[in-house]
mmCIF file of the N, C-alpha and C atoms, coordinates in Angstrom:
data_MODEL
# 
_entry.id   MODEL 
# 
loop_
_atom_site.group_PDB 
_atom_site.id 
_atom_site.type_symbol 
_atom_site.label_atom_id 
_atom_site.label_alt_id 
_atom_site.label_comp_id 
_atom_site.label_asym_id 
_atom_site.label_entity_id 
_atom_site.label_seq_id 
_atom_site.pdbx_PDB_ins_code 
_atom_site.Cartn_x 
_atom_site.Cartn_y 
_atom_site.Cartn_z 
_atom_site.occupancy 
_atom_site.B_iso_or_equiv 
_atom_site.pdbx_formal_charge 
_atom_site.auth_seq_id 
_atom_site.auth_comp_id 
_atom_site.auth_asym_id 
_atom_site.auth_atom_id 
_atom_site.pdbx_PDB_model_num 
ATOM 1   N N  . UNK A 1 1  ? -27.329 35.692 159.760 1.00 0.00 ? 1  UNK A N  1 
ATOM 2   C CA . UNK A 1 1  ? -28.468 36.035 160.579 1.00 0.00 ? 1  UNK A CA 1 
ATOM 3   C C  . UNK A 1 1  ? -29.571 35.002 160.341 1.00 0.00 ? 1  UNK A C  1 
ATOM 4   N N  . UNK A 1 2  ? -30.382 34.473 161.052 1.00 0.00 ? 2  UNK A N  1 
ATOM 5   C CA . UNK A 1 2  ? -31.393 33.501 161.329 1.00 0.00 ? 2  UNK A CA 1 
ATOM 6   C C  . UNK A 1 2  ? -32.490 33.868 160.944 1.00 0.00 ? 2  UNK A C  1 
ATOM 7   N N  . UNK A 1 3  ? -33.792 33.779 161.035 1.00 0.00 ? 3  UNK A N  1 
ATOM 8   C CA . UNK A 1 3  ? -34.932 34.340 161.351 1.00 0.00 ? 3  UNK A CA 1 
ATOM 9   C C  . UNK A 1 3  ? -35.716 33.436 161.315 1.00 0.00 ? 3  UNK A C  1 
ATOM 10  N N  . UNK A 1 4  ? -37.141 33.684 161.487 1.00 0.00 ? 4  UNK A N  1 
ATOM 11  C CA . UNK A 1 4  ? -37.945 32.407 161.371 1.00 0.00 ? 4  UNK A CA 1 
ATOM 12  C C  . UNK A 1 4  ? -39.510 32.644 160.177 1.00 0.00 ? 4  UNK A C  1 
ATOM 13  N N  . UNK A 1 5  ? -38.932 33.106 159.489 1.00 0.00 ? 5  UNK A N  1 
ATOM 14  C CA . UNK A 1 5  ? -39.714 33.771 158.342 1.00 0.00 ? 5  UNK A CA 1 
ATOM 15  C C  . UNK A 1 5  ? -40.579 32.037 157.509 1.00 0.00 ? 5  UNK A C  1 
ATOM 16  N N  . UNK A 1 6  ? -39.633 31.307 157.829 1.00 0.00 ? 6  UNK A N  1 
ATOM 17  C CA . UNK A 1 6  ? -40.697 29.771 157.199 1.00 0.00 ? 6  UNK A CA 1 
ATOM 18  C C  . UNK A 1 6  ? -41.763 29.084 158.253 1.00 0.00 ? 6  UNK A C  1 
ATOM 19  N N  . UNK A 1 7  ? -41.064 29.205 159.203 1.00 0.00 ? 7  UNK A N  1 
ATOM 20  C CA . UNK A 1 7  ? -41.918 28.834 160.417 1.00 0.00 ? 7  UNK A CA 1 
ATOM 21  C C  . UNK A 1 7  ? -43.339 29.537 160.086 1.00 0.00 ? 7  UNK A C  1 
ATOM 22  N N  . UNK A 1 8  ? -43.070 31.193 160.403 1.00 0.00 ? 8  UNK A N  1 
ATOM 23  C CA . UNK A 1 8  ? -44.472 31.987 160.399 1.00 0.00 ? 8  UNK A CA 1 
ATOM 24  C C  . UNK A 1 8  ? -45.223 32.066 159.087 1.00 0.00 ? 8  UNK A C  1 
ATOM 25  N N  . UNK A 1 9  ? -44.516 31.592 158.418 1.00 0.00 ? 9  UNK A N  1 
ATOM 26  C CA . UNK A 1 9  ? -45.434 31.504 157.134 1.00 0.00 ? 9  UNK A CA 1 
ATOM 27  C C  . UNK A 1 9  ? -46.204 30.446 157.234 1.00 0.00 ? 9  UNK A C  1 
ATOM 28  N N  . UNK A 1 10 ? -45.305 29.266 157.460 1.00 0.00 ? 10 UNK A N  1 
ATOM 29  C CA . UNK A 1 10 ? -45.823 27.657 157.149 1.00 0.00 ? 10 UNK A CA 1 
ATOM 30  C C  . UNK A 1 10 ? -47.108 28.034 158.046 1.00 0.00 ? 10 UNK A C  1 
ATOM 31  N N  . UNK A 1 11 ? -46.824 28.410 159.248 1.00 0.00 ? 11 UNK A N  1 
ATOM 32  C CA . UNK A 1 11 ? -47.994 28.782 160.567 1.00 0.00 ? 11 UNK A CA 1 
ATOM 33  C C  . UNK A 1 11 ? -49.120 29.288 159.838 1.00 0.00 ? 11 UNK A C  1 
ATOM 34  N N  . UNK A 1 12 ? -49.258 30.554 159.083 1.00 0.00 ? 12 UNK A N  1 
ATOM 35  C CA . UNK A 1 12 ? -50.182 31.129 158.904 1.00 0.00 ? 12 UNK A CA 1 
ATOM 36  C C  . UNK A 1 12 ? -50.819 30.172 157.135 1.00 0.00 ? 12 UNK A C  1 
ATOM 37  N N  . UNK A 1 13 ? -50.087 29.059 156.437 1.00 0.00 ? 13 UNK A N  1 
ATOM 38  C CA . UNK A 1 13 ? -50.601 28.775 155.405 1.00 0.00 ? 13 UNK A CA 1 
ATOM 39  C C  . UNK A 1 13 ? -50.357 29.445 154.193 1.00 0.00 ? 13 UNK A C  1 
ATOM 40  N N  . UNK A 1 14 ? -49.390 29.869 154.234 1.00 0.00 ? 14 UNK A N  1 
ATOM 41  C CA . UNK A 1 14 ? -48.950 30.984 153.128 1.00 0.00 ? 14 UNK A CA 1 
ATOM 42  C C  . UNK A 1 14 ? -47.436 30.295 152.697 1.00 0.00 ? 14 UNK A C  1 
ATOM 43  N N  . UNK A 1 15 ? -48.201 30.362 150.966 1.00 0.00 ? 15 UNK A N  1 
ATOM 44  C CA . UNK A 1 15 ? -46.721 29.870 150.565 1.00 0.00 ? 15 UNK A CA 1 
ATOM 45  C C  . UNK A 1 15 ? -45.480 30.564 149.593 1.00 0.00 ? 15 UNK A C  1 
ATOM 46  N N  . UNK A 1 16 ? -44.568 30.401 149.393 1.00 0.00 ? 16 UNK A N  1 
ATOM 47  C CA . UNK A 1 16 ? -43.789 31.634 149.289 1.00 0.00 ? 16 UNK A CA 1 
ATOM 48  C C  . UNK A 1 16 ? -44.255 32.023 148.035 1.00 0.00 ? 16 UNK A C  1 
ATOM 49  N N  . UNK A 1 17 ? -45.022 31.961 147.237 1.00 0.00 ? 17 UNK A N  1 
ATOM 50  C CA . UNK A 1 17 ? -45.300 32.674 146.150 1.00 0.00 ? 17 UNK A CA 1 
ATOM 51  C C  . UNK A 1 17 ? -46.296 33.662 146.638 1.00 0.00 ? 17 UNK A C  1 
ATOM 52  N N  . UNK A 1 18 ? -47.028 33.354 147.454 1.00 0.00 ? 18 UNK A N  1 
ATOM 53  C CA . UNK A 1 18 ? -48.244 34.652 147.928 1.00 0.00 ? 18 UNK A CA 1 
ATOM 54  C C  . UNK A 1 18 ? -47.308 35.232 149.075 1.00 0.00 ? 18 UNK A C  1 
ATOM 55  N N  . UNK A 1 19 ? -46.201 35.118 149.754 1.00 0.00 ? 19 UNK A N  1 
ATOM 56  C CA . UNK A 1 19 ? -45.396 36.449 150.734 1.00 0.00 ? 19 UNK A CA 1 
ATOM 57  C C  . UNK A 1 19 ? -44.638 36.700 149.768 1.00 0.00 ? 19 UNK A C  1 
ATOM 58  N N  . UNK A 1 20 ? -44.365 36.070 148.676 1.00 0.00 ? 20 UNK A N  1 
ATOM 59  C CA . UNK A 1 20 ? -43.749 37.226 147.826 1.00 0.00 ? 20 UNK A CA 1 
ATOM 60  C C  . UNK A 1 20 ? -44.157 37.875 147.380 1.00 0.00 ? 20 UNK A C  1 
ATOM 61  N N  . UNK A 1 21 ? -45.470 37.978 146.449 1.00 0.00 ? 21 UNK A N  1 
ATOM 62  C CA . UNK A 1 21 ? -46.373 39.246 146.418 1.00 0.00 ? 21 UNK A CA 1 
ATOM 63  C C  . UNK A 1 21 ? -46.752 40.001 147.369 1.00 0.00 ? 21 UNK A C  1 
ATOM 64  N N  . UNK A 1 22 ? -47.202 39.485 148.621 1.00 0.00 ? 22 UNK A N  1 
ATOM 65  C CA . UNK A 1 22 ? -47.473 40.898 149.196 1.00 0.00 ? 22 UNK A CA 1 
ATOM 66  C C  . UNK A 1 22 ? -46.436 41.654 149.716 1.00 0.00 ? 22 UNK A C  1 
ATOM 67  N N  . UNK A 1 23 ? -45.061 41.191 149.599 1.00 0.00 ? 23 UNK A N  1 
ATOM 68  C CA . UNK A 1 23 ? -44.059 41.915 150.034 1.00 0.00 ? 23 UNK A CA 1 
ATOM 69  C C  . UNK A 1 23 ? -43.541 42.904 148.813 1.00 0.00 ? 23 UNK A C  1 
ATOM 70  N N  . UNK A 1 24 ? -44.261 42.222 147.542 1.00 0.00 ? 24 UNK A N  1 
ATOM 71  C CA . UNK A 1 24 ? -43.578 42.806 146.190 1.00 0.00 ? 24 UNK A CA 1 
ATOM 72  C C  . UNK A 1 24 ? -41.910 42.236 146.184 1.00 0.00 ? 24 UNK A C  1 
ATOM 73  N N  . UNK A 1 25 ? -41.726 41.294 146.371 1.00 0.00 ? 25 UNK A N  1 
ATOM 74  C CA . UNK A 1 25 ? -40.512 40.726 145.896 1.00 0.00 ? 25 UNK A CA 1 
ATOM 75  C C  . UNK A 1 25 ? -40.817 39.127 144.858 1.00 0.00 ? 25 UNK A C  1 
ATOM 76  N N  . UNK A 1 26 ? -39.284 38.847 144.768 1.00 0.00 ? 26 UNK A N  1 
ATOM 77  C CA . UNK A 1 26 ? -39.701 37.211 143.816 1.00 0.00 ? 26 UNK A CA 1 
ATOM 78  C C  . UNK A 1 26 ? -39.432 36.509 145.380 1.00 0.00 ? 26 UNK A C  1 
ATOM 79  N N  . UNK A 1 27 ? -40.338 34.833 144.713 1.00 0.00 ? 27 UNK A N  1 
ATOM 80  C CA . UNK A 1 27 ? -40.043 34.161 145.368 1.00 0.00 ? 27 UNK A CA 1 
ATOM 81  C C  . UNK A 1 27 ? -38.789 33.879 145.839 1.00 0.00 ? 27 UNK A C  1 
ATOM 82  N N  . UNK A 1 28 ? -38.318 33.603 144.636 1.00 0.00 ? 28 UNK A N  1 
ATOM 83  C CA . UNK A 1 28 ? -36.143 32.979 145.200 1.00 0.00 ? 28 UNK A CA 1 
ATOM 84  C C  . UNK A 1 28 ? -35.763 34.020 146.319 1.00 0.00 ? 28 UNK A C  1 
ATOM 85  N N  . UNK A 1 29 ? -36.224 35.682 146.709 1.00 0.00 ? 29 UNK A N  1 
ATOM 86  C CA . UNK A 1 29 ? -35.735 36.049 147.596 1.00 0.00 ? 29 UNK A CA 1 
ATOM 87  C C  . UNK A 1 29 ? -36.097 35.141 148.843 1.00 0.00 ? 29 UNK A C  1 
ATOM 88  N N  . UNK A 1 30 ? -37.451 34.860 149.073 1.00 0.00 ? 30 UNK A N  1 
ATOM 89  C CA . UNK A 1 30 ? -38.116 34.530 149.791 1.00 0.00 ? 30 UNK A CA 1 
ATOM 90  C C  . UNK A 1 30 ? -37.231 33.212 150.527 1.00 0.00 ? 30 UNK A C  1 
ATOM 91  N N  . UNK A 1 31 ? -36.876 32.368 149.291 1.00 0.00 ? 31 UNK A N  1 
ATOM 92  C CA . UNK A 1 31 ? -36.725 31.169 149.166 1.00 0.00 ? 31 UNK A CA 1 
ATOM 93  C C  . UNK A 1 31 ? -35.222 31.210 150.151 1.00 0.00 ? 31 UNK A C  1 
ATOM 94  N N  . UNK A 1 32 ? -34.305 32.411 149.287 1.00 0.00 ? 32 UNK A N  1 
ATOM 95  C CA . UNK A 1 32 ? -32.910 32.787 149.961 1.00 0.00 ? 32 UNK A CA 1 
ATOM 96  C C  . UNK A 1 32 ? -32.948 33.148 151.485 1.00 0.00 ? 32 UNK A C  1 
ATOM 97  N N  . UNK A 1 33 ? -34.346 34.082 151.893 1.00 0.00 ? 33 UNK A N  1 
ATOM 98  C CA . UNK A 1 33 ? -34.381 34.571 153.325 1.00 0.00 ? 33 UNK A CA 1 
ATOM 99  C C  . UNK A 1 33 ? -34.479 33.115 154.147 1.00 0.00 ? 33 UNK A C  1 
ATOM 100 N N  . UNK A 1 34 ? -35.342 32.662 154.128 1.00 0.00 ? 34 UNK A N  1 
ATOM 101 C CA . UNK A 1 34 ? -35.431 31.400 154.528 1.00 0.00 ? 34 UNK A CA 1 
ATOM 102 C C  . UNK A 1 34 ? -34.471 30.429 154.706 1.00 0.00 ? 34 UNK A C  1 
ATOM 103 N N  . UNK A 1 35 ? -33.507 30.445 153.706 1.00 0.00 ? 35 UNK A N  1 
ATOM 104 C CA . UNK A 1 35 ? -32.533 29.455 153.467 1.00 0.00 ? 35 UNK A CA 1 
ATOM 105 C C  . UNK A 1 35 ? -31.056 30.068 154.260 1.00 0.00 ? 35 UNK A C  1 
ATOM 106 N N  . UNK A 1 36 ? -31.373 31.244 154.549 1.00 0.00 ? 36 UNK A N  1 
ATOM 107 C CA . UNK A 1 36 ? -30.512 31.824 155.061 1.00 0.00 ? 36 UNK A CA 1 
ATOM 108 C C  . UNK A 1 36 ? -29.149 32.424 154.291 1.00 0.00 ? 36 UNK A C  1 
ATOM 109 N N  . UNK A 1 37 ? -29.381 32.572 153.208 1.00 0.00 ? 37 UNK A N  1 
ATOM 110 C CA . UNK A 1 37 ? -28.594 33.181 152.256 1.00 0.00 ? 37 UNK A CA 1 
ATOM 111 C C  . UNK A 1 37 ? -28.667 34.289 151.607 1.00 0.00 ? 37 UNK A C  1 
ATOM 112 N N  . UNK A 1 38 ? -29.405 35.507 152.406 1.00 0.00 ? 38 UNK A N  1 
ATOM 113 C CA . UNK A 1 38 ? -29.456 36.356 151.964 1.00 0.00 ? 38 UNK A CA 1 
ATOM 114 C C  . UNK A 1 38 ? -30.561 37.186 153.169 1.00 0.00 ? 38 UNK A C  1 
ATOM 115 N N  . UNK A 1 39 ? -29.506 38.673 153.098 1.00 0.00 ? 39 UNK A N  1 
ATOM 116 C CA . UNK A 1 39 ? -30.004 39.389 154.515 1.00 0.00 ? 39 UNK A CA 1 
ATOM 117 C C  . UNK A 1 39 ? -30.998 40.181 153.943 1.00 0.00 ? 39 UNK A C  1 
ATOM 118 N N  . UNK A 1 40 ? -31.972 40.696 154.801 1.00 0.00 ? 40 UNK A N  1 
ATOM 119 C CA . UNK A 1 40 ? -33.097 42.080 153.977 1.00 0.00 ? 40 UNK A CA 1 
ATOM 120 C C  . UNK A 1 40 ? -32.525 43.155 154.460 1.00 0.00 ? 40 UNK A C  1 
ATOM 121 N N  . UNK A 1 41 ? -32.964 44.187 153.530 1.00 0.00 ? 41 UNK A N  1 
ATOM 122 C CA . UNK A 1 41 ? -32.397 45.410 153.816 1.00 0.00 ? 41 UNK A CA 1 
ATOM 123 C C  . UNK A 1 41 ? -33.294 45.792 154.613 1.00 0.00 ? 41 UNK A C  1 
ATOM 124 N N  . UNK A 1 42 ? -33.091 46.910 155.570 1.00 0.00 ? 42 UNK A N  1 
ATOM 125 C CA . UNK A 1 42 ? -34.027 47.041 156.086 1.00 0.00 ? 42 UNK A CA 1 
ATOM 126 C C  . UNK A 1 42 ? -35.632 47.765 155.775 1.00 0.00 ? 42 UNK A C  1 
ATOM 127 N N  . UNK A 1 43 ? -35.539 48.023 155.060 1.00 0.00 ? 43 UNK A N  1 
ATOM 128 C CA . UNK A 1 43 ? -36.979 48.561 154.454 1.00 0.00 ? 43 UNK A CA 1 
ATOM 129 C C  . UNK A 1 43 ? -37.916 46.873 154.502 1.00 0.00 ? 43 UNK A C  1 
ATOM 130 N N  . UNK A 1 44 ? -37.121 45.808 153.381 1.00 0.00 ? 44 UNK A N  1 
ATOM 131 C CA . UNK A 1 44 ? -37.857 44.394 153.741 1.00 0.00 ? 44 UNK A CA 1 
ATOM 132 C C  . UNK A 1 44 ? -38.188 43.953 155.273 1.00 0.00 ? 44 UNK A C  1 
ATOM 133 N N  . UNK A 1 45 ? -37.383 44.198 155.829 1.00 0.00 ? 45 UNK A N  1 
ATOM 134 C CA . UNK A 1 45 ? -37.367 43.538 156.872 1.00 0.00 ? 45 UNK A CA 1 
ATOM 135 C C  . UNK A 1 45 ? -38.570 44.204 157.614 1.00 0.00 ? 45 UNK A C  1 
ATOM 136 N N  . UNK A 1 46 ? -38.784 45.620 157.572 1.00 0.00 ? 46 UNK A N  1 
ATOM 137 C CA . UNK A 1 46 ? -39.583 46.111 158.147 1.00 0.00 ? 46 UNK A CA 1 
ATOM 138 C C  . UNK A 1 46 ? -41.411 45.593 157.695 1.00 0.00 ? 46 UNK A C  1 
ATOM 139 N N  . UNK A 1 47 ? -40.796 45.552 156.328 1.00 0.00 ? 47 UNK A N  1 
ATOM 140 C CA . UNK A 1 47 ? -42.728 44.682 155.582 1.00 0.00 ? 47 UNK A CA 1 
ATOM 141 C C  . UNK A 1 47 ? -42.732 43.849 156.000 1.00 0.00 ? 47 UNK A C  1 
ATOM 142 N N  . UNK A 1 48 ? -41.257 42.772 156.397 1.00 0.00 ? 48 UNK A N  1 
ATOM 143 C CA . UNK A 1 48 ? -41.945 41.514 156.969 1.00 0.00 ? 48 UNK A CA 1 
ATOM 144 C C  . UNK A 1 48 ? -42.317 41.162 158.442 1.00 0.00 ? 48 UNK A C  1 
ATOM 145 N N  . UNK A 1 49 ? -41.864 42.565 159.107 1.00 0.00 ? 49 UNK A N  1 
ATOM 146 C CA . UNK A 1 49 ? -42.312 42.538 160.481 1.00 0.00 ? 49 UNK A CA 1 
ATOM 147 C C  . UNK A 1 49 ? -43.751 43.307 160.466 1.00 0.00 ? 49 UNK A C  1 
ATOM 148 N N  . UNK A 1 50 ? -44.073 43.918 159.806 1.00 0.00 ? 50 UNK A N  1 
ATOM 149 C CA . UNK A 1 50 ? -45.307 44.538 159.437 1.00 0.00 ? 50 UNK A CA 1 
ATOM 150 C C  . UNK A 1 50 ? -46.614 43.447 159.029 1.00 0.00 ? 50 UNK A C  1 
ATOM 151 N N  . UNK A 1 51 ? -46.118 42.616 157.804 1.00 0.00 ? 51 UNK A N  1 
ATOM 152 C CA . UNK A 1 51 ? -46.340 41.682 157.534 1.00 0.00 ? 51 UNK A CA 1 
ATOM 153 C C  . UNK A 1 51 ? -47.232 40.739 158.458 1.00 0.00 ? 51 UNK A C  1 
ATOM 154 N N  . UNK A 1 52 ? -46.513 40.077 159.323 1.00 0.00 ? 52 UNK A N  1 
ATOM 155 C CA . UNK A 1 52 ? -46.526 38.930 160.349 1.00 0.00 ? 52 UNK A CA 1 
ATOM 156 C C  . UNK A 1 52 ? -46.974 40.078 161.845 1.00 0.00 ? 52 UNK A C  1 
ATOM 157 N N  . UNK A 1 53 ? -46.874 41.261 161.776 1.00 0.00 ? 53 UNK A N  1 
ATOM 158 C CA . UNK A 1 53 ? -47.577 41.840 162.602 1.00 0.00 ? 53 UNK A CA 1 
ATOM 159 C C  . UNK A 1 53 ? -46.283 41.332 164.142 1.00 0.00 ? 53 UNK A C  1 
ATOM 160 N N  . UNK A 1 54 ? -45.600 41.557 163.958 1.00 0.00 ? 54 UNK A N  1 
ATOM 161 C CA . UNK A 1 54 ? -44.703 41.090 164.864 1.00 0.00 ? 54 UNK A CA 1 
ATOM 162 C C  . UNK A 1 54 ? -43.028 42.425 164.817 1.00 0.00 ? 54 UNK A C  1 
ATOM 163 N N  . UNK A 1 55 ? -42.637 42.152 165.852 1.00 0.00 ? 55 UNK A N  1 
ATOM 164 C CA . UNK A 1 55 ? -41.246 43.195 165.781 1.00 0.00 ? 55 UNK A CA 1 
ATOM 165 C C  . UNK A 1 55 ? -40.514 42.543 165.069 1.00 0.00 ? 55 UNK A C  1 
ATOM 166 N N  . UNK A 1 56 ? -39.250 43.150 164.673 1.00 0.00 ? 56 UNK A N  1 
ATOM 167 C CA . UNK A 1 56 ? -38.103 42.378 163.669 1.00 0.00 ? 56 UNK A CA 1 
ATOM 168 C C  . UNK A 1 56 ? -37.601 41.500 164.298 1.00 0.00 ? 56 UNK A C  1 
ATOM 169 N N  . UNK A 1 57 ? -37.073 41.698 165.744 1.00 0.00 ? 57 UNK A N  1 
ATOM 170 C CA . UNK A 1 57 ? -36.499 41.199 166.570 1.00 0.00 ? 57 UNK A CA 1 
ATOM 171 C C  . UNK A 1 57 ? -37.349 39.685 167.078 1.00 0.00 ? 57 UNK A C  1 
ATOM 172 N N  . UNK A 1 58 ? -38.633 39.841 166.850 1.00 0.00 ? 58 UNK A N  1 
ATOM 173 C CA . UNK A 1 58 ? -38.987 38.307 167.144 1.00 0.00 ? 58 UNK A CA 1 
ATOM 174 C C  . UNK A 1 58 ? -39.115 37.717 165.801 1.00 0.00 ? 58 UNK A C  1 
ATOM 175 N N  . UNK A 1 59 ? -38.522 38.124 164.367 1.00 0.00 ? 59 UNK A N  1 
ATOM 176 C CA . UNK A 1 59 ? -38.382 37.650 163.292 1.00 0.00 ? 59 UNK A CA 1 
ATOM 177 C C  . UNK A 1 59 ? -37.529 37.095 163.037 1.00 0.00 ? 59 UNK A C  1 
ATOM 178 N N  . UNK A 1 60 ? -36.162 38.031 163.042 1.00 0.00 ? 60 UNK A N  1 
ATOM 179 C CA . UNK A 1 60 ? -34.815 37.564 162.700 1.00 0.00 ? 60 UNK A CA 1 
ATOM 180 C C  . UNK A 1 60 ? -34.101 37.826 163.943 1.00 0.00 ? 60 UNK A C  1 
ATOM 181 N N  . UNK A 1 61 ? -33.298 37.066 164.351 1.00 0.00 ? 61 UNK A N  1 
ATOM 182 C CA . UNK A 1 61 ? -32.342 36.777 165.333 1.00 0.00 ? 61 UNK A CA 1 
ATOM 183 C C  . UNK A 1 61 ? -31.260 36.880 164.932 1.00 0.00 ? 61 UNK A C  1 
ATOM 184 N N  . UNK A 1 62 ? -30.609 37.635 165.422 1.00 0.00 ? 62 UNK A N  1 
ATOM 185 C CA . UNK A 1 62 ? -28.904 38.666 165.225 1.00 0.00 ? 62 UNK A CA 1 
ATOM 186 C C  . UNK A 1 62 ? -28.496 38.013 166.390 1.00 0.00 ? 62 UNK A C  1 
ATOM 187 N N  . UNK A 1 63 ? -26.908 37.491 165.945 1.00 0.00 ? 63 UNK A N  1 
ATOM 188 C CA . UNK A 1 63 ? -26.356 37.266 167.243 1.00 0.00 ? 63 UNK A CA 1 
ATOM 189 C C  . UNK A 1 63 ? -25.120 38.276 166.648 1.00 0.00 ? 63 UNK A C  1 
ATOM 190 N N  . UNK A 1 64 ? -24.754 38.572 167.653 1.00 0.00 ? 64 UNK A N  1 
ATOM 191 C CA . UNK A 1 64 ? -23.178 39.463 167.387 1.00 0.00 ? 64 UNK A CA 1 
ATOM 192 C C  . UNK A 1 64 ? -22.000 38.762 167.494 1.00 0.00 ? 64 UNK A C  1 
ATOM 193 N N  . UNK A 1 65 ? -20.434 38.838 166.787 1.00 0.00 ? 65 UNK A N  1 
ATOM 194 C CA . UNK A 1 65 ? -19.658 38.510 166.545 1.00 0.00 ? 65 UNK A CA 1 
ATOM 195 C C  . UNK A 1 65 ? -18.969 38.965 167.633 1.00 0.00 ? 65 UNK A C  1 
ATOM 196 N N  . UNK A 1 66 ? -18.677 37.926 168.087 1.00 0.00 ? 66 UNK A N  1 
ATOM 197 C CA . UNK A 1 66 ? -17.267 38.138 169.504 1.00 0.00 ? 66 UNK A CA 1 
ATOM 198 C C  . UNK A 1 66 ? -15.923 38.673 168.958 1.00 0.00 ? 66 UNK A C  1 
ATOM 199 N N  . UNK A 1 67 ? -15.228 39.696 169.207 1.00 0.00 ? 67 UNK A N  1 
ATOM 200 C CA . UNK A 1 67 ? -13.961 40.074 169.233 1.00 0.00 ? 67 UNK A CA 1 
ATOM 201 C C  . UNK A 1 67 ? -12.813 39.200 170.091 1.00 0.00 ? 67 UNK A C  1 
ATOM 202 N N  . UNK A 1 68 ? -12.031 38.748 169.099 1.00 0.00 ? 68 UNK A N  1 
ATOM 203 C CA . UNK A 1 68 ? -11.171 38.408 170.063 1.00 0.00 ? 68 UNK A CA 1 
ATOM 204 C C  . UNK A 1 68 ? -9.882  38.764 170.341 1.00 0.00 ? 68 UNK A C  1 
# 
């Protein structure tokens, strides 16, 4: 899953040691969301749409897996 959690940070001047406090997580999560190695559960996901004042859906971008 994608998201654009560095973008809106870099945007607002915030660096991952201060969204990791106000999310109450460590940085390396921060560092992992970003890097794309690691999904939020949804409770995170919801602080960081809370956060950025934005829906999840214009945060992280889900594409779905085609069946074949």
């Amino acid at each position: 899953m994608e998201n654009r959690i560095e973008e809106l940070r870099k945007t607002r001047g915030v660096t991952q040691e201060e969204l990791a406090d106000a999310l109450d997580v460590s940085r390396q999560t921060i560092s992992s969301l970003e890097n794309g190695r690691y999904s939020p559960s949804i409770q995170l996901a919801f602080k960081i749409s809370r956060y950025f004042t934005l829906g999840i859906e214009q945060i992280f971008i889900y594409e779905e897996e085609q069946r074949q």
